[in-house]
C-alpha distance (Angstrom), angle and dihedral (degrees) to the residues before:
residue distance angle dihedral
X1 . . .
X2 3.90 . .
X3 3.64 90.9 .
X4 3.72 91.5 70.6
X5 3.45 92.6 38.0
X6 3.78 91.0 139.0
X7 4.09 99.3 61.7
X8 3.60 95.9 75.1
X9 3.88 94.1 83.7
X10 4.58 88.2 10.6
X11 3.80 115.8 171.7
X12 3.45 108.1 169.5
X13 3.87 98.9 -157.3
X14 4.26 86.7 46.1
X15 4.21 117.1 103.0
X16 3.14 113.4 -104.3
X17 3.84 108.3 -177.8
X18 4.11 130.2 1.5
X19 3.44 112.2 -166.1
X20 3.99 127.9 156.3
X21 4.50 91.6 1.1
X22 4.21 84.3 -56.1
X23 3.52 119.2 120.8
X24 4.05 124.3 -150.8
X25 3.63 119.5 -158.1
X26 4.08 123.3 -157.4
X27 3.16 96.4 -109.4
X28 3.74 88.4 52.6
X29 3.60 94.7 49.8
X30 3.76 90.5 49.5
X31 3.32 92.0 61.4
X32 3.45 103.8 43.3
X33 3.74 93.4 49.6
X34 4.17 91.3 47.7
X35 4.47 81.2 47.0
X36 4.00 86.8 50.0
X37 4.05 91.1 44.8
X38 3.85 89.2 47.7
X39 3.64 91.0 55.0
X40 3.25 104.1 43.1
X41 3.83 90.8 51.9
X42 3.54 90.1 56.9
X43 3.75 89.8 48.4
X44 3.54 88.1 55.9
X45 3.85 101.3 -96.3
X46 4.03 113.0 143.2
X47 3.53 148.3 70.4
X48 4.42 102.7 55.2
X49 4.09 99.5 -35.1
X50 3.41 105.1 137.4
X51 3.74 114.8 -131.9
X52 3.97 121.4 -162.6
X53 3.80 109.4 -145.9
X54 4.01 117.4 -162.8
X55 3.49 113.9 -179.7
X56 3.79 145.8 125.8
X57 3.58 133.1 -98.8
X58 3.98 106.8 -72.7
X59 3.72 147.9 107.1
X60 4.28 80.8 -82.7
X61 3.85 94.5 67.0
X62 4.02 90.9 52.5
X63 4.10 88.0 49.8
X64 3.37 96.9 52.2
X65 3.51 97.5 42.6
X66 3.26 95.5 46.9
X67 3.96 95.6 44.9
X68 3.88 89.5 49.3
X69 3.76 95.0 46.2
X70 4.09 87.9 46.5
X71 3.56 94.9 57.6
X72 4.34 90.2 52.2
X73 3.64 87.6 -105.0
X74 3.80 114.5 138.0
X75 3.67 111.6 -124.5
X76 3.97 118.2 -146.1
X77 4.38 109.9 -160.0
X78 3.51 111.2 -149.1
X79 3.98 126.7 -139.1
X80 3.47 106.2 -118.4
X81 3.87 96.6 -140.2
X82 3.44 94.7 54.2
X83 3.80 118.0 121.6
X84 3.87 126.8 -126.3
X85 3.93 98.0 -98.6
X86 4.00 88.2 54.3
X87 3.81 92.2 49.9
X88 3.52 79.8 47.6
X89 3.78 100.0 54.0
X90 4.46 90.2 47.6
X91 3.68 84.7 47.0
X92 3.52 85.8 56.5
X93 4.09 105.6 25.9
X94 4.04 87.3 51.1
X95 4.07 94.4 42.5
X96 4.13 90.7 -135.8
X97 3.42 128.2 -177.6
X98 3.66 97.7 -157.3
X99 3.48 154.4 27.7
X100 4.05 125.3 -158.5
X101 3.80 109.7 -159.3
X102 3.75 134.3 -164.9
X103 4.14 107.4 -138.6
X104 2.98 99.9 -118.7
X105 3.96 95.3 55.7
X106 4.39 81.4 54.7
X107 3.86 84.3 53.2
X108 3.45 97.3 45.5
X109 4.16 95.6 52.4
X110 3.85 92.0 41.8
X111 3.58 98.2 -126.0
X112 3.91 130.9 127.1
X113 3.97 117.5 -129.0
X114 3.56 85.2 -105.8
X115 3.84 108.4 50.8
X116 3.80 84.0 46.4
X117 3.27 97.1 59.4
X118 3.61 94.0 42.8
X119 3.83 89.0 51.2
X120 3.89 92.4 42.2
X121 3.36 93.5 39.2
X122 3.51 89.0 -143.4
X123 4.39 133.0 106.5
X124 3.68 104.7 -97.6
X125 3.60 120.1 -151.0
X126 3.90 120.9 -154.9
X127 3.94 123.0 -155.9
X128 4.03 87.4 -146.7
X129 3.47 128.0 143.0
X130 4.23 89.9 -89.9
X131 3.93 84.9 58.8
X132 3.69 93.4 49.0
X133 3.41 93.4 50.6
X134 3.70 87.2 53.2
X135 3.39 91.7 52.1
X136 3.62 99.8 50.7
X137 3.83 94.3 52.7
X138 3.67 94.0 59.7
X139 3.52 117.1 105.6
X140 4.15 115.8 -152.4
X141 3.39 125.2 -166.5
X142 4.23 104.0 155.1
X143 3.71 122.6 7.0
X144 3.65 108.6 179.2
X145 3.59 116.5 -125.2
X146 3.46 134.2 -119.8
X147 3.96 110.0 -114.5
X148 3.88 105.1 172.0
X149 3.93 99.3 104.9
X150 3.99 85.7 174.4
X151 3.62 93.6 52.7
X152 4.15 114.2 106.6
X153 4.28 102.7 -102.8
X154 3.95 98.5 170.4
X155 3.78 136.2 34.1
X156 4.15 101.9 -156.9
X157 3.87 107.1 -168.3
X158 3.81 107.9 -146.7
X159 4.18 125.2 -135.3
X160 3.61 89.6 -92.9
X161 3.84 92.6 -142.1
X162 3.68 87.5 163.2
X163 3.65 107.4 40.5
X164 3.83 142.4 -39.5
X165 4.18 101.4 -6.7
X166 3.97 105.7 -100.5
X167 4.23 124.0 -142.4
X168 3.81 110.6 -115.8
X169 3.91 101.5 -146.8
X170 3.93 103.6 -129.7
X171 4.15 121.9 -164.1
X172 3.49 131.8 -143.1
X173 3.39 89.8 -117.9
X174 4.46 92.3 45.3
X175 3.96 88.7 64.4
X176 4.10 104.2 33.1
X177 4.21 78.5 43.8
X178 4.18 92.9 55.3
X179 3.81 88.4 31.4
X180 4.05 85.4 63.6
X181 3.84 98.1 38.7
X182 3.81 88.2 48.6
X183 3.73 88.4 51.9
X184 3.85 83.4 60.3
X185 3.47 99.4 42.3
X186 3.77 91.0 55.9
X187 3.57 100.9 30.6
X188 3.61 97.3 -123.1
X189 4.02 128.1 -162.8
X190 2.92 139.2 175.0
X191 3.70 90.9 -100.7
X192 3.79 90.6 73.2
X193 3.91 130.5 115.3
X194 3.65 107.9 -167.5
X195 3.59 126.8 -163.8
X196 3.19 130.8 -129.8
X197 3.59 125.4 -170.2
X198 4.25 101.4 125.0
X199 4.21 108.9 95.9
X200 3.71 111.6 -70.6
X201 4.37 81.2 -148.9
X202 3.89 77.2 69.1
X203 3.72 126.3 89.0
X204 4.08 88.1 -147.9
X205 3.79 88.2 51.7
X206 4.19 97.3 34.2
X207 3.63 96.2 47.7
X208 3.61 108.8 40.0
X209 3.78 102.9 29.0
X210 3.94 93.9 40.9
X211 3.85 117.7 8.9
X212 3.63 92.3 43.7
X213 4.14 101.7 47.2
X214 3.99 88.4 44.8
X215 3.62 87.9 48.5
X216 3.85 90.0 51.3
X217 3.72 93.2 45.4
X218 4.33 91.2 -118.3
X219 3.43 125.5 124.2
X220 4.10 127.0 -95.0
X221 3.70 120.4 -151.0
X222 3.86 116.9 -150.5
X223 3.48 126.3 -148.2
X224 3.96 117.5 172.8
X225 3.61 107.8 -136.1
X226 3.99 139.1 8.4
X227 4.27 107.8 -83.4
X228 2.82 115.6 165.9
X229 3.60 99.6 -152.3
X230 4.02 96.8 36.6
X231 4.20 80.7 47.1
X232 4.31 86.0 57.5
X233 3.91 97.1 40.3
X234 3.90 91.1 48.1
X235 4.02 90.9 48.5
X236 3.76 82.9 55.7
X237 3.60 108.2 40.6
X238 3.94 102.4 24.6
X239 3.97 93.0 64.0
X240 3.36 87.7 -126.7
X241 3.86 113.6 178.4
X242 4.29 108.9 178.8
X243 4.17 112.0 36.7
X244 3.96 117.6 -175.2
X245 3.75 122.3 -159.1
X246 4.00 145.2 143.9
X247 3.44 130.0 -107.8
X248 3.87 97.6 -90.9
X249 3.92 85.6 50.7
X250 4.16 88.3 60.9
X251 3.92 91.7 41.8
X252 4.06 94.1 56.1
X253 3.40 92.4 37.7
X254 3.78 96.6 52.2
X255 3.90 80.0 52.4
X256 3.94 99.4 50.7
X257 3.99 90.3 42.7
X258 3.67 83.4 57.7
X259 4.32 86.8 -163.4
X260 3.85 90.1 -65.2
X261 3.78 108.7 95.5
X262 3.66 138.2 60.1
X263 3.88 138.6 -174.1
X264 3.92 107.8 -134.1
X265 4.09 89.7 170.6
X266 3.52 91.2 53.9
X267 4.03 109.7 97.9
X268 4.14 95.7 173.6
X269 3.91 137.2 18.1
X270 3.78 109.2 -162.0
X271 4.01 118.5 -147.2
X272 3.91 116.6 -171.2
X273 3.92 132.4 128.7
X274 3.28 94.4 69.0
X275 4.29 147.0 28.1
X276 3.96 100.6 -80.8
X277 3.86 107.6 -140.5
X278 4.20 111.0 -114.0
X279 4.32 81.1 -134.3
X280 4.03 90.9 52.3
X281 3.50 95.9 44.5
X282 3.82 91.7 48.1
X283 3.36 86.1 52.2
X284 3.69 102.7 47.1
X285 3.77 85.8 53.6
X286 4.13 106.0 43.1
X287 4.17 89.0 35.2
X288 3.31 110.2 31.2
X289 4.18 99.1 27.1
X290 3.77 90.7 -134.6
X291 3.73 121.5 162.3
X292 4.10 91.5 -130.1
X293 3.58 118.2 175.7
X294 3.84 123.2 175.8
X295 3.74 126.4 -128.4
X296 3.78 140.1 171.9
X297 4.02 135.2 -144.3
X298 3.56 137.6 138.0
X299 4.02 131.0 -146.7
X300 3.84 94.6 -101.1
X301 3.66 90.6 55.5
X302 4.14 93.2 54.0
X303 3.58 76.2 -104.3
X304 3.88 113.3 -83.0
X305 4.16 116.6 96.6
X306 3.84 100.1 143.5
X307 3.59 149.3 -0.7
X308 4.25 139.2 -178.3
X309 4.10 101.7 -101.8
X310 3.67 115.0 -110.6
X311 3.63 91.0 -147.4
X312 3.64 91.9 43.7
X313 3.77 147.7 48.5
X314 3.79 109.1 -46.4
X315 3.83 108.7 -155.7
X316 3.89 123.2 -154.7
X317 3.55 104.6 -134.8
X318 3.51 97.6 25.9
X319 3.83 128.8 100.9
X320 4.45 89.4 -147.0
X321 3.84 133.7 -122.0
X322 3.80 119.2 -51.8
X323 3.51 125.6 -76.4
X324 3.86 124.4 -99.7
X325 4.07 112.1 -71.8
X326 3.90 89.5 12.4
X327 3.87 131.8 117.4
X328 4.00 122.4 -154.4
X329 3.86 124.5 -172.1
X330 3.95 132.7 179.1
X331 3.92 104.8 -140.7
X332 3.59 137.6 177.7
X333 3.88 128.9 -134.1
X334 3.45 91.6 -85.1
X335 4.10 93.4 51.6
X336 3.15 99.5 -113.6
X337 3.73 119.7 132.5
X338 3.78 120.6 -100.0
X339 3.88 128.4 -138.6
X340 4.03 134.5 -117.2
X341 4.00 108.9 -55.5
X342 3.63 98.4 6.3
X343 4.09 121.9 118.6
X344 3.36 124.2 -126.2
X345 3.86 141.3 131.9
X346 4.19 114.3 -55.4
X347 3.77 108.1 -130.7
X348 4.09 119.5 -178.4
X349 3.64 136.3 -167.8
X350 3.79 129.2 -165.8
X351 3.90 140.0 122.2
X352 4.46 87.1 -97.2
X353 4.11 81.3 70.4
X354 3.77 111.1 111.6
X355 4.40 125.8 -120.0
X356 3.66 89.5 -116.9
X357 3.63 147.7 -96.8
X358 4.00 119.9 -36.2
X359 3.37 111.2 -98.3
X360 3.87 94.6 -32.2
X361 4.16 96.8 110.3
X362 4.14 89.9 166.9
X363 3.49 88.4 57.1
X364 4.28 96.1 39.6
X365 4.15 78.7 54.3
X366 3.54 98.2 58.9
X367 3.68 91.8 38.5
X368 3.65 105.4 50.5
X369 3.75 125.9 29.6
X370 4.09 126.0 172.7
X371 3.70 85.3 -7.6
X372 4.47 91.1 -50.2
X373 3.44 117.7 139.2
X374 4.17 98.2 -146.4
X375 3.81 103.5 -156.2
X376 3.02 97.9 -166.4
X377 4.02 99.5 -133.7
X378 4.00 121.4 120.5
X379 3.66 105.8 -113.9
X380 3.93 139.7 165.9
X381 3.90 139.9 -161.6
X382 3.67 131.2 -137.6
X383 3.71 125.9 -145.9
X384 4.32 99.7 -80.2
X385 3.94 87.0 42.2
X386 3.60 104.1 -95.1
X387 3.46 114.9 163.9
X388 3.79 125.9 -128.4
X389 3.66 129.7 -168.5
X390 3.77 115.4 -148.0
X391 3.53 102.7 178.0
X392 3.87 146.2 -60.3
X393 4.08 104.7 -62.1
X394 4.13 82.9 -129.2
X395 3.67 93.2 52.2
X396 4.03 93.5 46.7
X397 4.25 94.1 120.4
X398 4.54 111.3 -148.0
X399 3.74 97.2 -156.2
X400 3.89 110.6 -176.3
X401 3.98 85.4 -20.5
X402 3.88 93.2 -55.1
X403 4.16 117.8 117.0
X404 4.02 115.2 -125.0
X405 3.23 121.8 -170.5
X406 3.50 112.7 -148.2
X407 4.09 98.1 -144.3
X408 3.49 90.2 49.4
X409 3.75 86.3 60.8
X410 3.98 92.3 37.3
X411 3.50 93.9 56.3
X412 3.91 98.0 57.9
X413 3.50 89.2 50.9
X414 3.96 93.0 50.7
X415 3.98 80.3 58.3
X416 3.90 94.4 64.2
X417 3.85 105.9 93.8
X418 4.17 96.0 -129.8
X419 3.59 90.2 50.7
X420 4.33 116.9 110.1
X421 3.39 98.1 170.9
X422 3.67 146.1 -20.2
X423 4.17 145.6 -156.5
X424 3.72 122.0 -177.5
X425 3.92 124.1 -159.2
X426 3.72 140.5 172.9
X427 3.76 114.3 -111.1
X428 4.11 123.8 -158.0
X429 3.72 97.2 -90.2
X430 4.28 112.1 -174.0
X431 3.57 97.2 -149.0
X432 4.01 108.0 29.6
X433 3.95 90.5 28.3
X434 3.43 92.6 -128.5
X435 4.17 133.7 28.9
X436 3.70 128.0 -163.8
X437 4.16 118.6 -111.4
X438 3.62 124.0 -173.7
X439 3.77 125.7 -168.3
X440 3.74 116.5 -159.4
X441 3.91 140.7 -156.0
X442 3.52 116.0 -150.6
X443 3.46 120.2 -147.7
X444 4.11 114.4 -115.7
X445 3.37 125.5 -64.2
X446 4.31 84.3 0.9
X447 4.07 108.7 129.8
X448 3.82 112.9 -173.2
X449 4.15 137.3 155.2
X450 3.97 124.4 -129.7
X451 4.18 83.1 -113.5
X452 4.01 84.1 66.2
X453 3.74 90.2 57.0
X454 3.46 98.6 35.9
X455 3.61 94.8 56.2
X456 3.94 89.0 44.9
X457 3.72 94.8 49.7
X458 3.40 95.1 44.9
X459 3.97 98.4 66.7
X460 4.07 80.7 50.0
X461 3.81 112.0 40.7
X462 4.07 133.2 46.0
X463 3.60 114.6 -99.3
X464 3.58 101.0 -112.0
X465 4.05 89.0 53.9
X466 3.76 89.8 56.9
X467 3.70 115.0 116.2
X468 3.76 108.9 -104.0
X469 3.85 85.2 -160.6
X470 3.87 137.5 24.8
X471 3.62 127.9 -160.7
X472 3.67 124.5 -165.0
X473 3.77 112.5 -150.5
X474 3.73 133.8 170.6
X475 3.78 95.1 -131.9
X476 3.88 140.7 -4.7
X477 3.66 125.7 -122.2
X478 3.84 113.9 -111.8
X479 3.51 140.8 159.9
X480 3.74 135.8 -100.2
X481 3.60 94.4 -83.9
X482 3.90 93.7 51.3
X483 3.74 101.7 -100.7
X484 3.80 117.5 137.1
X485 3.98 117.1 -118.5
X486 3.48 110.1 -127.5
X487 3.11 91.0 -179.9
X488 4.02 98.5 67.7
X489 3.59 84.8 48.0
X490 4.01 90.2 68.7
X491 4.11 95.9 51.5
């Protein structure tokens, strides 16, 4: 099932993966993966072991997922920033056996194979040159394939913004699913090179930059880490046609470009992860001449919910129309379905959402109900079914009884021309309950005062969604993928 993701649209002679000035054709990648899943088996990896899988962005990732996945093994991606006691806790949480490791991840943490596996009590398995070796020597003629496309393929640990993070259980048939309704939504051939530069450890990365090209038969071009420079020069030179990024991505790339460079080869830029400011995305599209459309997903959803149509009405703002084969509602507290331009809670249904959390049936409760994925971010519709994110239902600030939306206030300070980048939160306030803060990134070599915004946002914004506070900071915290944590911001 996913393991052979790539023979649905299989030319053997087609690239498969560049990475590094090396080119892998399908038929390579075929049998790499089916050398990987032989291995592994012999090593012990099938049935439902859970194996952990930290390594960077490269053609070694895909093999090993893919050769763990093949075998009906569940596969568990690792953030890379994450510190010892968190491996520790998914090691534990997801009850794996194993853990494959790129070398340079075992460099990085400072650990031998054998103290880590004495630590983790778990079999490590390093992708060094002995495994390689190994690898190469084997000679496959049938591996059987994995034909469950109900059975659980990926554990995807969630942020954990609100307590201890949580494994979304994800299906065969959740990620092929979102692989094919992405292939839709971006009118994929087999034509396209897509790039990918976001985390493969992260479903926005894994399924759209990865699952979703192989699915589709195009090629995907890795780069290891965000660059902006080696991002530009591979745009250029790489003939890459579809590139997928977050917000932050756009916002240091508008900066490196500095208004001089365009992408002519490039037929669609991706945004997800994240809200995409109106003022970025104006920018990225007057400036820089990129083709951005905006889209929306979230991990228990394998990620893909929505996207702006191609051949369609793209709407700034607006996070599109649902994907192919998937259902989106606006509901109130009380479930019941919400008209045009009111704000409630987005729910979505489809076959791309996930079984559940692992062991955490509270939580799977909440989450899912009569087959619903509630995603727990405040949301409206306009009349032709355009979806709108308003903000995350946990970030919604009540100051004085009134509702502010933080984006709404984040995207008229993204409009003031000294302004990088900007997160708004709600502070304890004693008499209004809560108070609006922003913190601010100024662009280089841009000085300014919280009066100068102040008096700017105040011909814009209602007075009680005026930031009681202002805090200039050189950067803001985010995550691996490029989203900002709010939640830092309120410590």
């Amino acid at each position: 099932m996913l393991g052979n993701i790539y023979k649905k649209e299989y030319n053997p002679d087609s690239i498969a993966i560049k990475f590094k000035g090396n080119s892998i054709t399908y038929e390579q990648l075929d049998k790499t993966v089916s050398q990987y899943s032989s291995l592994l088996l012999k090593l012990g990896v099938k049935g439902e072991e859970r194996v952990l899988l930290s390594c960077p962005n490269s053609p070694e990732f895909i093999f090993s997922y893919l050769g763990v996945v093949k075998n009906g093994a569940i596969i568990v991606p690792v953030n890379l920033q994450l510190t010892m006691d968190e491996i520790t806790y998914l090691v534990n949480d997801s009850g794996a056996s194993f853990m494959i490791m790129h070398p340079t991840i075992l460099q990085t943490i400072k650990h031998s194979k054998e103290s880590l596996q004495e630590l983790l009590n778990i079999k490590i398995i390093v992708l060094n040159q002995e495994f390689q070796r190994t690898i190469s020597e084997i000679s496959v003629e049938v591996v059987e394939d994995f034909t469950d496309e109900n059975a659980v393929s990926t554990f995807l640990y969630t942020s954990g913004t609100t307590g201890k993070p949580k494994a979304a259980m994800l299906t065969h048939k959740n990620l092929v699913t979102n692989a094919e309704q992405s292939r839709i939504a971006f009118g994929g051939t087999v034509n396209d090179n897509y790039f990918c530069v976001l985390p493969m450890f992260h479903v926005f990365g894994f399924t759209v930059c990865v699952l979703n090209p192989l699915w589709s038969g195009a090629t995907v071009t890795i780069l290891e880490k965000f660059h902006p420079k080696e991002v530009i020069e591979s745009l250029l030179n790489d003939e890459v046609t579809v590139f997928a990024g977050v917000p932050t991505m756009y916002v240091l790339l508008l900066e490196a470009c500095k208004n001089t460079v365009t992408f002519p080869k490039l037929r669609l830029a991706i945004s997800g992860g994240a809200a995409l400011p109106v003022e970025v995305l104006r920018q990225a599209k007057d400036i820089l001449k990129l083709p951005v459309v905006e889209g929306y997903g979230l991990t228990e959803a394998s990620p893909v919910v929505s996207f702006n149509p191609l051949d369609g009405i793209q709407k700034a703002g607006s996070i599109g129309l649902p994907l192919s084969g998937v259902e989106c509602k606006i509901v109130d507290d009380s479930d019941m379905e919400l008209p045009a331009g009111d704000v409630g809670e987005l729910i979505t249904l489809g076959d791309n959402v996930m079984l559940g959390y692992f062991k955490k049936e509270k939580e799977t409760e909440e989450a899912l109900k009569n087959g619903w994925l509630y995603t727990g971010d405040l949301a409206k519709k306009d009349e032709d079914g355009y979806i709108y994110i308003v903000d995350r239902k946990k970030d919604l600030i009540i100051a004085g009884g009134l509702n502010v939306y933080p984006r709404e206030v984040e995207e008229v300070i993204y409009q003031y021309s000294k302004v990088k980048e900007a997160a708004v939160v709600g502070i304890t306030d004693k008499l209004r309950g809560e108070s609006v803060k922003a913190f601010i990134v100024l662009k280089d070599n841009e000085e300014c005062t919280s009066k100068e915004v102040l008096g700017y946002l105040k011909e814009h914004l209602a007075g009680y969604k005026i930031p009681r506070k202002i805090e200039f900071v050189s950067e803001l915290p985010k995550n691996s993928s490029g989203k900002i944590l709010k939640r830092m911001l309120k410590m």
